[in-house]
N, C-alpha and C positions, 0 to 999 in steps of 0.2 A: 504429497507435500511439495516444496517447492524447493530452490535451490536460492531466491532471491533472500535481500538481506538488509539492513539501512545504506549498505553503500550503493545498492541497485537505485537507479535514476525513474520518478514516480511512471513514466513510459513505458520501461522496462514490464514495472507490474502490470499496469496496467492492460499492454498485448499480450503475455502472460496467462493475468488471469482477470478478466475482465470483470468476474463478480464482484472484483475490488471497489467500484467504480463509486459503489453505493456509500463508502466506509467513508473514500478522500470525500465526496460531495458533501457528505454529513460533516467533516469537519471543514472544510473551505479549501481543500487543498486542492490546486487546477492541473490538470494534468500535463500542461503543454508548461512546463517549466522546466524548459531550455535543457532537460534533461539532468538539473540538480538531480542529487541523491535524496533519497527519500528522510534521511538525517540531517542535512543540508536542510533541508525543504522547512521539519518540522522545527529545526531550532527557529529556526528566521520567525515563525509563526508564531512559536512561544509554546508549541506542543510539546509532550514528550514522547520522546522517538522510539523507546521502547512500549513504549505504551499505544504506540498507531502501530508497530510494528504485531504487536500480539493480536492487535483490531484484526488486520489484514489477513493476519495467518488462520484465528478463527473463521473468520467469513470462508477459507479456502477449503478447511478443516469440512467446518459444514456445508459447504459445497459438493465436496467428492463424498460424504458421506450417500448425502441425497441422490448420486448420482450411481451406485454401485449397487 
């Protein structure tokens, strides 16, 4: 799992855990933003921040599954 959170800055996840990459692209969100938080980020967009937040964690979820 992970220990990142919506306060964690899209950056942050992104070196982290790279598989993310796919989730922000799909939804427009660029990762070079200035280091916003990932709640930050998603209000400004009109997203909902738990809801990219869960995105993320599955992508992570089934990541390490694949991986072990």
């Amino acid at each position: 799992m992970t220990n990142l959170g919506l306060e964690s800055s899209i950056v942050e996840w992104v070196i982290e855990h790279p598989e993310v990459q796919c989730i922000l692209d799909s939804l427009g969100i660029d990762q070079s933003c200035q280091g916003k938080s990932l709640d930050y980020v998603c209000r400004q967009m009109g997203l909902e921040p738990h809801f990219v937040l869960k995105q993320l964690l599955d992508v992570i979820e089934d990541d390490s599954s694949v991986n072990e």
